[in-house]
C-alpha positions as CSV (number, residue, x, y, z in Angstrom):
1,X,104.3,-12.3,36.5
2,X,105.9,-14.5,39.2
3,X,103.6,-14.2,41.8
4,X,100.2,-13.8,39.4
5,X,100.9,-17.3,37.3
6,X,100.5,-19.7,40.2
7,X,96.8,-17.8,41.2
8,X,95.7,-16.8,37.8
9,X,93.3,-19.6,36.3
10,X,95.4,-20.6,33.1
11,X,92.8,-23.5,32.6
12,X,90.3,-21.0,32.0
13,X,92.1,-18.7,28.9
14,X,89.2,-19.6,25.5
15,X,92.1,-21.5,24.2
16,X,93.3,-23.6,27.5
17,X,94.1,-27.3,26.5
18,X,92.4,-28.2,29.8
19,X,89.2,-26.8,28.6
20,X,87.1,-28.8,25.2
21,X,85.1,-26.4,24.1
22,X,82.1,-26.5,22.3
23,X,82.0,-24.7,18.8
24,X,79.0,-23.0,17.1
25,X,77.4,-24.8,14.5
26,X,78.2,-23.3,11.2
27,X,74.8,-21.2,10.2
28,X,73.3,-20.9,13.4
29,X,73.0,-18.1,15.9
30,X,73.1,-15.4,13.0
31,X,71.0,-12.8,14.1
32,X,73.0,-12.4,17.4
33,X,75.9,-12.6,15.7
34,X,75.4,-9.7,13.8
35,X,73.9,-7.5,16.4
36,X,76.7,-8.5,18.3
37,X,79.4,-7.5,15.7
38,X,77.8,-4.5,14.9
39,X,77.6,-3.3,18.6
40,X,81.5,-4.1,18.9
41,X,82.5,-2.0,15.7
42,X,80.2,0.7,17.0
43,X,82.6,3.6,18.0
44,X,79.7,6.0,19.3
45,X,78.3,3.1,21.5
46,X,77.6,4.1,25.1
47,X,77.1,0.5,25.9
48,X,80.3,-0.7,27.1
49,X,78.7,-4.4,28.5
50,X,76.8,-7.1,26.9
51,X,75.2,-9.3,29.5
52,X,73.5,-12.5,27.7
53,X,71.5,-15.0,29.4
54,X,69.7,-17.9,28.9
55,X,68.5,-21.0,30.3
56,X,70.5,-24.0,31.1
57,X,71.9,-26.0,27.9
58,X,71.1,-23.0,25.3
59,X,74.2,-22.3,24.2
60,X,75.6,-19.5,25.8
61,X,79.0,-20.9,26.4
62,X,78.9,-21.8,22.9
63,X,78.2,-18.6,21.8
64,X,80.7,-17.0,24.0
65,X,83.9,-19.2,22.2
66,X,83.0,-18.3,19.2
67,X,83.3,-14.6,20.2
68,X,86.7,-15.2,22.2
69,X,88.0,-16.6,19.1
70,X,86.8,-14.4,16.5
71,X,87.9,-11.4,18.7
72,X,91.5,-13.2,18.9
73,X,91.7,-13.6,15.3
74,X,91.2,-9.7,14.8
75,X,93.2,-8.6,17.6
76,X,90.5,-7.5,19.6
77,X,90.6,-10.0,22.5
78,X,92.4,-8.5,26.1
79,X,91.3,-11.3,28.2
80,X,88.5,-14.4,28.8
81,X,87.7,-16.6,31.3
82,X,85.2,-19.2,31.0
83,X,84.4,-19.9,34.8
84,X,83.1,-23.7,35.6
85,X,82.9,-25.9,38.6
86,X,84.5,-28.7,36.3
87,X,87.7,-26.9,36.7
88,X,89.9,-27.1,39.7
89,X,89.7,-23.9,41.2
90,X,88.3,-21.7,38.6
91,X,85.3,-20.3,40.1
92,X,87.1,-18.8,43.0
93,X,86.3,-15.0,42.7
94,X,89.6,-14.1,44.3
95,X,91.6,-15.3,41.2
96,X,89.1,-13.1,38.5
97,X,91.4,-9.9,38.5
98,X,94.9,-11.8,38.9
99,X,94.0,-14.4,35.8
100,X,92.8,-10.8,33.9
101,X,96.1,-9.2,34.8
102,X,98.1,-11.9,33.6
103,X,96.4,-12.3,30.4
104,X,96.5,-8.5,29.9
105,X,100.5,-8.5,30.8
106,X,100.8,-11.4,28.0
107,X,99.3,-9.3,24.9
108,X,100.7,-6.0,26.4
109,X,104.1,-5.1,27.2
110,X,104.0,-1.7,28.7
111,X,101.0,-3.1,31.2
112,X,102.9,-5.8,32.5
113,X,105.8,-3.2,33.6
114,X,103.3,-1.2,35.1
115,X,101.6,-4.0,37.2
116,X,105.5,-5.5,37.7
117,X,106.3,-2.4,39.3
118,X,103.4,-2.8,41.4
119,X,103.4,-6.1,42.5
120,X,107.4,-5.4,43.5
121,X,105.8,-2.2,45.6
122,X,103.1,-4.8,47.3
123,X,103.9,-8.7,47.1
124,X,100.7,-9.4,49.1
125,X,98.8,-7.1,46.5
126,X,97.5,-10.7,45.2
127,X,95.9,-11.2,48.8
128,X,93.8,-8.2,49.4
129,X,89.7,-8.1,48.8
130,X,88.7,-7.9,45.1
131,X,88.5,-3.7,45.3
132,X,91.8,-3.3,45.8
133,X,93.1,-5.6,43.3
134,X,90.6,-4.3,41.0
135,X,92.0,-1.1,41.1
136,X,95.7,-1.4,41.5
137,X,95.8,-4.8,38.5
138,X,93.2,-3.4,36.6
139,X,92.2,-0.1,36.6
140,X,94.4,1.8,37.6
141,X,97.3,0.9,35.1
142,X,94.9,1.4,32.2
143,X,93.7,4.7,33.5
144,X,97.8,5.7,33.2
145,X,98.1,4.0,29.9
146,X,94.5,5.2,28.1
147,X,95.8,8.6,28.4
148,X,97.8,8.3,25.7
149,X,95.4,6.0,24.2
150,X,98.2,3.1,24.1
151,X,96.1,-0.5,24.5
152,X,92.8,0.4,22.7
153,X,90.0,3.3,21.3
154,X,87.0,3.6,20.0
155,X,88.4,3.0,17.0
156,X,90.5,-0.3,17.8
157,X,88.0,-1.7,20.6
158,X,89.6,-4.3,22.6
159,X,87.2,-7.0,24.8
160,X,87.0,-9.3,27.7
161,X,85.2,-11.8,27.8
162,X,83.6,-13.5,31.0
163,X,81.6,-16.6,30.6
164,X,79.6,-18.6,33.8
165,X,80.0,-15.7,36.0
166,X,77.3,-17.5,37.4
167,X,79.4,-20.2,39.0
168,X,82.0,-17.4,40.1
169,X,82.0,-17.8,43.8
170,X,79.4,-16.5,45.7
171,X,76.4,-13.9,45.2
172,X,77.8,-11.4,47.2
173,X,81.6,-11.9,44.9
174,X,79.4,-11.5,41.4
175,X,77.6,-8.5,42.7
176,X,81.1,-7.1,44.1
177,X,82.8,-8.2,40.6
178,X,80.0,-6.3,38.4
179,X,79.7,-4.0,40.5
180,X,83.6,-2.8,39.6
181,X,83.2,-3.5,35.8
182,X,80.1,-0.9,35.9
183,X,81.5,1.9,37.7
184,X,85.1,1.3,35.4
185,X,83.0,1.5,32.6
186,X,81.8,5.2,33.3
187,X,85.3,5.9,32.7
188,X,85.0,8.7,30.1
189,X,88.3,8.1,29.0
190,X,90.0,5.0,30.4
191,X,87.2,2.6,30.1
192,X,86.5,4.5,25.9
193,X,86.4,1.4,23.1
194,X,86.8,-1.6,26.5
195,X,84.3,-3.9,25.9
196,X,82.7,-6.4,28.6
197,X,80.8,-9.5,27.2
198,X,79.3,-11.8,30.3
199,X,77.2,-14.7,29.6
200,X,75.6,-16.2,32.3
201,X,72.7,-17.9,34.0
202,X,69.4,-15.8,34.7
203,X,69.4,-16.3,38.0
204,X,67.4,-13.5,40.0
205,X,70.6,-11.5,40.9
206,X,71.6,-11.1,37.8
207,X,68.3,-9.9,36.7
208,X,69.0,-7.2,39.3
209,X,72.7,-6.2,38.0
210,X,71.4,-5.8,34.6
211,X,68.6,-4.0,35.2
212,X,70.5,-1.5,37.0
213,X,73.1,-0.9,34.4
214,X,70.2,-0.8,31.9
215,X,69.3,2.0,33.4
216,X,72.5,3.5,33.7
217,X,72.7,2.8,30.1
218,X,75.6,0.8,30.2
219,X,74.6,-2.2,29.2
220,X,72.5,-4.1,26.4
221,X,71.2,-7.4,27.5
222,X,70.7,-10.2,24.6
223,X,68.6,-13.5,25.6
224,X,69.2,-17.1,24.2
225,X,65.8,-18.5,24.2
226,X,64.3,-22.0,23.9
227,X,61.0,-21.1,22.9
228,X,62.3,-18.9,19.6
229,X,61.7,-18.9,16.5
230,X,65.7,-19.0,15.4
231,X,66.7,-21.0,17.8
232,X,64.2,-23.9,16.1
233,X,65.6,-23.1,13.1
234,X,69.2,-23.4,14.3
235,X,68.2,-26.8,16.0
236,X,66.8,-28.1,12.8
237,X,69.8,-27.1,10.7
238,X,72.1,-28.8,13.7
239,X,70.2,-32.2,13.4
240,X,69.8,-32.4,9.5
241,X,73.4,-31.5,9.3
242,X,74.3,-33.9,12.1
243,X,72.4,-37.1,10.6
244,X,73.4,-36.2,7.0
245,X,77.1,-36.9,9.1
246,X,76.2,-39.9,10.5
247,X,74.1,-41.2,7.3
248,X,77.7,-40.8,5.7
249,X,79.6,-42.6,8.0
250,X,77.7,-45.2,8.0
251,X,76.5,-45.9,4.6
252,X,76.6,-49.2,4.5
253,X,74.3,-49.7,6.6
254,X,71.4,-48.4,4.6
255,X,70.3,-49.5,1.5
256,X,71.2,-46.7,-1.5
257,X,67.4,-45.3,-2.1
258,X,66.6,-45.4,1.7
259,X,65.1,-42.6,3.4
260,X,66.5,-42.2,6.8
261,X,65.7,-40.5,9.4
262,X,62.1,-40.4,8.0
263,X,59.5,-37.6,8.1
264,X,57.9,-39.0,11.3
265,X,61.4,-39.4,12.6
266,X,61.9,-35.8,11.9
267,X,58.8,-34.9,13.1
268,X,59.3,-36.6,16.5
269,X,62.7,-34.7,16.5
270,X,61.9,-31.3,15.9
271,X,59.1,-31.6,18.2
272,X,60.9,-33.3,20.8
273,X,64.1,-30.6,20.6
274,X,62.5,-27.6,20.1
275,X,65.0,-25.1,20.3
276,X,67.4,-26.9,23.0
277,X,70.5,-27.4,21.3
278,X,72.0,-29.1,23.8
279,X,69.1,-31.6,23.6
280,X,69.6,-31.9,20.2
281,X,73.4,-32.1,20.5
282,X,73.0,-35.2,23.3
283,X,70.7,-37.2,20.2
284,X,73.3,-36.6,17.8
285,X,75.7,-37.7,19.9
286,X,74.0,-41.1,21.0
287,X,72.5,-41.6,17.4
288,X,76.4,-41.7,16.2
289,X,78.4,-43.3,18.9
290,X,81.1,-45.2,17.4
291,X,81.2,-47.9,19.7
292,X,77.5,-49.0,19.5
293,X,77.8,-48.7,15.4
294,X,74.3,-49.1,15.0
295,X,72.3,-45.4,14.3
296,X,69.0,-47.1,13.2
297,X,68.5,-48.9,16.2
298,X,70.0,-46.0,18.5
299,X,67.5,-43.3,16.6
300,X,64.3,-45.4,17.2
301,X,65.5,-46.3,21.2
302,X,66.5,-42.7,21.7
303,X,63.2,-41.6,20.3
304,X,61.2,-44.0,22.5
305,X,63.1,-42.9,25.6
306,X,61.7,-39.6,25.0
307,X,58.0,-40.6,26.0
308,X,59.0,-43.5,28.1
309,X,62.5,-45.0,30.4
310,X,63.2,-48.2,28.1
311,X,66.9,-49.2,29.1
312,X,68.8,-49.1,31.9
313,X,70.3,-45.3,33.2
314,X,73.7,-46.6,32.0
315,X,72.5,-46.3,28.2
316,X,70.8,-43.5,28.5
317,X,71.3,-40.3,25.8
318,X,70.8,-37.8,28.3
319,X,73.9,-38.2,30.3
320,X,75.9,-34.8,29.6
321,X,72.2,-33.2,30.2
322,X,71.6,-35.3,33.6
323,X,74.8,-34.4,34.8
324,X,73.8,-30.5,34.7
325,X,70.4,-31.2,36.2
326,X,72.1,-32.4,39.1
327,X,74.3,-29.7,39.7
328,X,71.5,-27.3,39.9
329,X,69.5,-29.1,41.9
330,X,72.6,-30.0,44.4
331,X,73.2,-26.1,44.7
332,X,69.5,-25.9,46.4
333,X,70.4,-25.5,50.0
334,X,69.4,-28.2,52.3
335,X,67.2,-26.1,54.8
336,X,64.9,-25.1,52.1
337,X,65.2,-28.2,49.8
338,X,61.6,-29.5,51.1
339,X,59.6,-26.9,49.8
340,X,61.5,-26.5,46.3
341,X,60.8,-30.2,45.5
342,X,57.0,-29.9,47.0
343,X,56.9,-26.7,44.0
344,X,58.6,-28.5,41.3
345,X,56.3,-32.0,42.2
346,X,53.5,-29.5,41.4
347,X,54.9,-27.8,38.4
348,X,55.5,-31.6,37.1
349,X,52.1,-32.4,36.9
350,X,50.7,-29.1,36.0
351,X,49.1,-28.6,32.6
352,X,51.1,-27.2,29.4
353,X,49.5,-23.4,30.2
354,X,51.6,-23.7,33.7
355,X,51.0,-23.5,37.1
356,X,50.2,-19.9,38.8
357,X,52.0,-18.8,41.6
358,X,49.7,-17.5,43.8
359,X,47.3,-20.6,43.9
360,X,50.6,-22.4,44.6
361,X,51.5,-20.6,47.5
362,X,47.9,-20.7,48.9
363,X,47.9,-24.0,48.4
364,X,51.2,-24.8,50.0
365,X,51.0,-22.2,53.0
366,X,54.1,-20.4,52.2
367,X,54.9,-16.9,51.1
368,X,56.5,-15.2,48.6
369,X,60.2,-15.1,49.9
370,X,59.6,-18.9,50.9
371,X,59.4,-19.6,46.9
372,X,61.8,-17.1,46.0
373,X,64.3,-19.0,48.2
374,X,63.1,-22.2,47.0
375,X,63.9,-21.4,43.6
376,X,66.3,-18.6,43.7
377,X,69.0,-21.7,42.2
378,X,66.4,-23.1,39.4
379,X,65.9,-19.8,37.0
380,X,67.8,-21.6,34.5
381,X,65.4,-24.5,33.9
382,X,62.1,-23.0,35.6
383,X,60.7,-19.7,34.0
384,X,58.4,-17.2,35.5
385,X,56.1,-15.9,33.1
386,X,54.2,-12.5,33.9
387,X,55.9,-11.9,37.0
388,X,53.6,-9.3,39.3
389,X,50.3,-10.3,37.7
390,X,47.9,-12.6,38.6
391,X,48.7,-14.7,35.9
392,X,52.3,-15.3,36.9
393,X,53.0,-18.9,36.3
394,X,55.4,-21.2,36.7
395,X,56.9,-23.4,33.2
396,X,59.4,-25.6,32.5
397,X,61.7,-24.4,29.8
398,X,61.9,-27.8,28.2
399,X,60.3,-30.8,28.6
400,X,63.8,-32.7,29.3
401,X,63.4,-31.6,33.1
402,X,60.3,-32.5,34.4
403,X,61.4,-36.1,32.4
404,X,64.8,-36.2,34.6
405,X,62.7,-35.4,37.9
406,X,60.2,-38.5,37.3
407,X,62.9,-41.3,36.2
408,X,64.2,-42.9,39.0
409,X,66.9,-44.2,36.8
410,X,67.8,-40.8,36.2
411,X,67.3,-39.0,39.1
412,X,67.1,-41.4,42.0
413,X,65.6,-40.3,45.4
414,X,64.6,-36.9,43.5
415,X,62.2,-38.7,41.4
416,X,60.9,-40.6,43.9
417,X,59.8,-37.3,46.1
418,X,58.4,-36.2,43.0
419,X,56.4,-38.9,42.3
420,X,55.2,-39.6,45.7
421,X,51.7,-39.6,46.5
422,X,52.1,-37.4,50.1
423,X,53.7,-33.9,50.0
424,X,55.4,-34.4,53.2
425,X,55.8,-31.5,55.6
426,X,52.7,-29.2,53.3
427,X,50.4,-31.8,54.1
428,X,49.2,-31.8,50.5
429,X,49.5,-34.8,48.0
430,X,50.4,-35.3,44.6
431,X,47.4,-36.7,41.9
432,X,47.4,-40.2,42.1
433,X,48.1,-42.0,39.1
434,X,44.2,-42.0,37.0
435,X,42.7,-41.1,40.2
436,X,42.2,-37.3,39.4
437,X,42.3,-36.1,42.8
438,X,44.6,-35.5,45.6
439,X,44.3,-35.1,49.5
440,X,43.0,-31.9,51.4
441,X,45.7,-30.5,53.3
442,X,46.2,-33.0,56.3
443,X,43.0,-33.8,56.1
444,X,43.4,-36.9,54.3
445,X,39.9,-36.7,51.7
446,X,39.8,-36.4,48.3
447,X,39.2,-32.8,47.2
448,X,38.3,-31.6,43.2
449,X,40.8,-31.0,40.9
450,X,39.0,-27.5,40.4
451,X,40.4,-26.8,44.0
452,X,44.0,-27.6,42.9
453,X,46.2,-24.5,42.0
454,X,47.4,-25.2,38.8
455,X,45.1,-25.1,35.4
456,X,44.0,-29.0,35.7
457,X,46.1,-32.3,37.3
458,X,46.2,-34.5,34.4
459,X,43.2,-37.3,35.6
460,X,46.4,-40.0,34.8
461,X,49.7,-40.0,35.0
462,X,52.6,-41.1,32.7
463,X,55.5,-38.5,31.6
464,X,55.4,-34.8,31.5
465,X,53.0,-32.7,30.6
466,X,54.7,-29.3,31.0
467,X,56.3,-28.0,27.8
């Protein structure tokens, strides 16, 4: 345990006091939860992974706490890591196995002589490429212990939990990492009633890892979406519960038959969240800020920032938001950058139906790999609807990004490439604000907006129009 403490990522356990997590909202996320139960008190399952993704901001970490704790209140939890580039170190892949091994050796006894033997055997075992410690931490000591069925069965499941693998080093590392857990959980015997929940991004990689082991059938794949029926129900619930908190704390600053928020308030809110919790979350948290004391006044500004920049960046409710914008966008790499902001400047002014791929990669001279490349970083706040038809169209998940890309406040240089009227490089132009039309590629004339490759340029400009 000596030589696994200082590597293994003890900031990253579900219950680490470095880490403030974010709990579920009482009532919310029900249907998933119950799936998700039943799946883990299945004995006959063949599905030894759940893989659940979702857009940026949806809840997925969330989600993932409240099954790291539950499972530790019933005994079930082996080991969790919640991966994040907040975190000194934490999204080094090297560390994955040694910070599973020393949780493991914590809750079990007779695996921590086993992996103490090792270790003695092979000091630098710590060192070696992620197969090897794989199987000489991991799997290998349970394969010696599962034969007498010692940790965990069908029966008594036990689960590890890996949230953000995402962020976990590089592509090639999560491919290497899941590529492990897979063929371990083939294990007719060693790998019976071990249960792998990952929750991350759905990034196209990923797509690819779960699609194989869906067809392997060793894994079930749940989605967190925006766009979902329960998920506008659970951001409903989360904001009248939320301002029925607030409304408490500060009674006395309404008067004792005063409706507040009101129905248009709640109208503009539901409509305005739609099923982004952490949208929802970032007004709750603004509306109620103790220092500003004042969650009339904050509502109706934080409800006009929503169509229009009113107050300084400094003041704005969508810092927490902003902040994770940013980090996706700095992960584009810089030889490609040109051409993902000349697609998203496109997608910003395209109409609520979206903007179709093809047309935008006629219309930009690239090809397909080209906008893979450009986006292969953004699948978390740009969805591809009907991929390998002709109506395969870029959308925004939620209206909260394209917003961040136009405010210079918010976004600085970003939103002024955005907004530009030349696509630099393409040789193609934005719309110009109430113009309607934009310039033939470098060319310099006005062309129709029936040439344009999205499904109409709004004739004037002024916020986002992609929902």
């Amino acid at each position: 345990m000596e030589i696994l403490l200082p590597i293994a990522m003890i900031q990253a356990d579900f219950d680490s006091p470095s880490r403030y997590p974010p709990q579920c909202h009482p009532g919310t996320r029900t249907l998933i939860k119950r799936r998700t139960l039943i799946w883990l008190t299945d004995p006959d399952c063949s599905e030894r992974i759940l893989w659940i993704t979702g857009p940026l901001g949806v809840g997925k970490s969330t989600f993932a706490q409240f099954l790291a704790e539950y499972c530790h209140r019933t005994a079930r939890l082996g080991a969790s890591i919640f991966f994040s580039r907040s975190l000194e170190g934490n999204e080094k892949a090297q560390r994955v196995v040694p910070t599973l091994a020393c949780q493991l050796a914590a809750r079990f006894p007779e695996y921590k002589v086993l992996i103490n033997a090792r270790l003695l055997a092979d000091p630098d075992l710590t060192e070696k490429n992620l197969r090897d410690q794989f199987y000489y931490l991991f799997a290998l000591p349970l394969e010696e212990l599962q034969k007498d069925r010692r940790l965990f069965s069908p029966q008594n499941p036990l689960v590890i939990i890996l949230d953000g693998l995402d962020v976990c080093g590089n592509r090639s590392a999560q491919i290497e990492l899941t590529r492990l857990i897979s063929e371990f959980a083939k294990h007719k015997y060693a790998a019976a009633g071990l249960f792998w929940i990952i929750c991350s991004r759905p990034e196209p990689h990923v797509k690819k890892i779960i699609w194989r082991m869906t067809v392997q059938s060793l894994c079930r794949h749940e989605q967190l979406l925006i766009e979902d029926g329960e998920a506008r129900d659970d951001v409903e619930l989360m904001l009248h519960d939320g301002f029925y908190e607030i409304r408490k704390r500060y009674f006395f600053r309404f008067g004792p038959v005063e409706t507040w928020p009101t129905d248009i308030h709640w109208h503009l809110l539901k409509d305005a969240s739609s099923g982004f919790l952490m949208f929802a979350s970032c007004i709750l948290k603004y509306v109620g800020d103790d220092d500003q004391r004042d969650p009339r006044a904050l509502l109706e500004l934080c409800l006009g920032l929503i169509d229009d920049s009113l107050v300084p960046h400094t003041l704005h409710p969508f810092h927490a938001l902003d902040a994770l914008y940013e980090e996706i966008l700095l992960s584009i790499t810089p030889e490609i950058q040109h051409i993902t902001l000349r697609i998203l400047s496109l997608c910003v002014h395209a109409s609520p139906h979206g903007l179709f791929v093809q047309e935008a990669m006629a219309f930009l001279d690239i090809g397909r790999s080209t906008v893979d490349r450009a986006l292969q970083n953004l699948h978390s706040v740009v969805n591809i609807s009907s991929p390998g038809t002709d109506e395969e169209c870029f959308h925004f998940f939620h209206h909260s990004f394209p917003d961040f890309l136009q405010d210079t406040k918010r976004s600085g240089w970003i939103a002024r490439e955005i907004n530009m009227e030349m696509v630099e490089g393409a040789s193609t132009t934005q719309v110009s604000s109430g113009s309607g039309t934009t310039l033939d590629k470098g060319k310099g004339r006005a062309i129709p907006e029936s040439r344009l490759p999205c499904r109409g340029f709004p004739a004037s400009g002024g916020g986002s129009m992609v929902e």
